[in-house]
N, C-alpha and C positions, 0 to 999 in steps of 0.2 A: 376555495375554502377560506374562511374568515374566521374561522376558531382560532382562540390561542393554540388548542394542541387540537391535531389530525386524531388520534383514536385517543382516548379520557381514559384509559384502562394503566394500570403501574408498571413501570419500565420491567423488565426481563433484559437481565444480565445476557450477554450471546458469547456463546466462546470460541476458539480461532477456527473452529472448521464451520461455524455460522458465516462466517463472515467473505465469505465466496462469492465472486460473481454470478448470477442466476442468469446468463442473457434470454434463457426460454420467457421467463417473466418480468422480461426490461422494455422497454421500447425503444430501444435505439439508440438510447442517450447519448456513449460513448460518440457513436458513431453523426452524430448531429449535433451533440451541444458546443462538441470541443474543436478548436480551430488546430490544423496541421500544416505544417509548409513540403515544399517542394523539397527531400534531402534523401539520403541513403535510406532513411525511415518511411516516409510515403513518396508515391510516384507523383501527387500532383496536392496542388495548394489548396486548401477547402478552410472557410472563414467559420469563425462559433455561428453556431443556429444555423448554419446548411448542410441539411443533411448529405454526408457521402451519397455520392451518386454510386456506389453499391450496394448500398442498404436497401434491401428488400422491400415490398407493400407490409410480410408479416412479421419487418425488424429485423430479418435473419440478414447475414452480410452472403452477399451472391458469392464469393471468393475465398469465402474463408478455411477450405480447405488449401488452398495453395496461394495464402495474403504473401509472403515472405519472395516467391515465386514472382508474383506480380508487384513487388518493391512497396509490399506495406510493412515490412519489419516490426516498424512502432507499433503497429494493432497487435499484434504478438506475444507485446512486451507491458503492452495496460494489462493493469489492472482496477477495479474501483472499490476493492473490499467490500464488495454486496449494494452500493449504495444505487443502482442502479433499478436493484428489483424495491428497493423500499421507498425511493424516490416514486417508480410506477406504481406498483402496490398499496403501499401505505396514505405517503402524501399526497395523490391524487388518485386515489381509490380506487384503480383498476382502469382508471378514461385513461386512453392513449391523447397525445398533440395532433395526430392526424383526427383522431373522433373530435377532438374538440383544439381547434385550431388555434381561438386567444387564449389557451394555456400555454402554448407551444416557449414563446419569450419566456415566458415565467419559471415553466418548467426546466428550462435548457439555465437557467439562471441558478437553479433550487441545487442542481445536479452536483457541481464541484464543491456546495459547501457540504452538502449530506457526503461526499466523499474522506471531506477531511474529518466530519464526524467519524465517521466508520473506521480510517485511518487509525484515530485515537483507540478507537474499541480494539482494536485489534492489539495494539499496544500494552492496553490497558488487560485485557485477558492472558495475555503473556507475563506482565509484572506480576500478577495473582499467583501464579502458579511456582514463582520463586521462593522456595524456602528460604532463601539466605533475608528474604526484603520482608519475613513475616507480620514483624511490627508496624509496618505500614500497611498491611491488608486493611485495615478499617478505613484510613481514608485514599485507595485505592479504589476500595468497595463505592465509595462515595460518590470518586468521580466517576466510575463506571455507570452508574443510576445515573448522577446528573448529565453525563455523554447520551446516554440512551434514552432518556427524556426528552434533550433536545432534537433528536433524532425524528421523534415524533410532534411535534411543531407542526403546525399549519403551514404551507407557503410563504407567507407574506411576513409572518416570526421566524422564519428561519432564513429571508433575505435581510430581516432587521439586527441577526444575529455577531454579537462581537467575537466571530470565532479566538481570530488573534489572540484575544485575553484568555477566552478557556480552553487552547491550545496552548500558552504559555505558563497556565497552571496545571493542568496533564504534565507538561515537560518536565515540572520542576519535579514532580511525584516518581517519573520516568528516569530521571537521573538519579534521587536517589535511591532508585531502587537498583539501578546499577553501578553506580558503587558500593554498596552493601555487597552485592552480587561478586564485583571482578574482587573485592577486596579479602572473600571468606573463600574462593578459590585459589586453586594454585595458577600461579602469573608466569609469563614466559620471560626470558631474560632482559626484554625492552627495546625497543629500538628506539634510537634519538629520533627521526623522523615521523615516526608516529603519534599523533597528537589528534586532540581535539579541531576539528576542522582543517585536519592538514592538507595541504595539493601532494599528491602522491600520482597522478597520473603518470602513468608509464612507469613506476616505479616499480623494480624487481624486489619482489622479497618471496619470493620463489621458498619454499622448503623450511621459511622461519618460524620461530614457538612465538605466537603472538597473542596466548592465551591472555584472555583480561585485558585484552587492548581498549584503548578509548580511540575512534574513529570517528565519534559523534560528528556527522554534518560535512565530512570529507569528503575527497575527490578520489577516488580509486579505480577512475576510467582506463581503460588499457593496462592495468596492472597484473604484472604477474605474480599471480597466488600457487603457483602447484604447489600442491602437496604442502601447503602452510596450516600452522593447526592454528583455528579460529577459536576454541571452544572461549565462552565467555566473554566473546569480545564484544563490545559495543556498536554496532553496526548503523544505528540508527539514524537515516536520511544521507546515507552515503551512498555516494554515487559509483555502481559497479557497473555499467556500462563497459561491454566490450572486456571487462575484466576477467583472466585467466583462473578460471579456479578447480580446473581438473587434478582431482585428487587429495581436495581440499578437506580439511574438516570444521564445517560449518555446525555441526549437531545441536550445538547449544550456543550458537552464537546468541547476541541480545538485539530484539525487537528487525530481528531480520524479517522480508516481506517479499511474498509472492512477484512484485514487481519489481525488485532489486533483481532478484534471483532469474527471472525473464530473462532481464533486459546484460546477463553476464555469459560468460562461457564455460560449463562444466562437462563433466563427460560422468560416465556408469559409477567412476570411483567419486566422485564428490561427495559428501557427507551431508545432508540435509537436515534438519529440522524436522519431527513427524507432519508437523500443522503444513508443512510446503509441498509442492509436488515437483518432480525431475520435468524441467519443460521440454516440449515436443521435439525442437529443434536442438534440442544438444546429445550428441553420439552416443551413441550405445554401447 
């Protein structure tokens, strides 16, 4: 495709339960574009652009009812906020890389940045629905159109794309809408160690009011969250890996994601967000 945009028709805003993986209408992407190593997460090494040698003729993964079983963890734990079916879909109109083989590089290239698009959307459909952030809804609204624009890009426009720049003007719109957010809530009583970008791995705070926290872009690998009240907090691009959060209250955390929540440990009492769902692998 050589159009500037893949479909010419006006963006449509998507809201957070759009923005789901489809693998019935993907083609494998996940499972082909992205490179994996040998670790607790997958059983063996596979380079970007070759396909798992699990991956089906019709895309489908041969394993994926018992991936975690056979030490693929990390497949588990992706997510790609839809960008998979719009990648197949949209940007190259329904031809799979096996129909058409010299898309295959191109396509496997298109896949991670249509991700961080979607990423964004998903962000951005969240900030929308904050009352406390209402005076920013217009140019929220803005970057959503312009996110979903880009979205729809031909190929070869959206490997020309400077994500970086309109990824760090989404942010800037994203922060202030959480602080508007933690600041017209009620705040829990603070922890010194909790900060913006803090390393918090392994860190106990088990049982704390960490309402309205800022976490933005932290480390919260192996940490213990029971029974900690999250409401409000800022979540965003922290890494919960491994993170204890049975009995937590996540409800209204800010700009929390399907693959944070994956890739943590909860059980039946954890508190979710409606937009997220209880992953498979955490106790009942």
């Amino acid at each position: 495709m050589n159009d500037a945009v893949a479909d010419a028709g006006p963006p449509a805003r998507r809201n957070l339960l759009a923005l789901k993986a489809d693998c019935t209408n993907c083609f494998g992407l996940c499972c082909a574009a992205l490179p994996f190593t040998a670790s607790v997460d997958f059983a063996f090494d596979k380079a970007a652009g070759e396909p798992c040698r699990n991956l089906e003729d019709d895309f489908r993964c041969g394993i994926h009812a018992s991936l975690r079983e056979h030490g693929f963890r990390g497949c588990t734990v992706y997510d790609c906020f839809g960008a998979g079916q719009q990648v197949a879909q949209v940007t190259y109109g329904g031809t799979s890389w096996r129909e058409a083989p010299d898309t295959a590089k191109q396509m496997f290239a298109v896949f991670p940045v249509m991700r961080q698009l979607h990423e964004l959307l998903w962000y951005l459909a969240e900030a929308l629905t904050l009352a406390a952030a209402v005076h920013l809804r217009p140019q929220l609204l803005d970057a959503s159109d312009e996110t979903e624009r880009l979205t729809r890009l031909a190929a070869d426009a959206l490997l020309e794309l400077d994500v970086d720049a309109h990824r760090a003007h989404v942010n800037d719109l994203l922060l202030q809408a959480s602080k508007l957010v933690r600041k017209s809530s009620p705040r829990g009583p603070g922890n010194k160690k909790v900060k913006h970008g803090a390393d918090l791995i392994g860190v106990n705070l088990s049982g704390e009011d960490l309402r309205g926290a800022n976490f933005r872009g932290g480390y919260l690998i192996a940490a213990d969250l029971r029974g900690a009240n999250l409401q409000r907090a800022d979540l965003i691009g922290v890494d919960l890996r491994d993170a204890n959060l049975a009995g937590a209250d996540l409800s209204t955390s800010l700009y929390l994601t399907q693959f944070q929540v994956n890739a943590a440990r909860g059980d039946a009492t954890t508190r979710l967000p409606q937009s997220l769902t209880r992953p498979e692998h955490w106790p009942t």
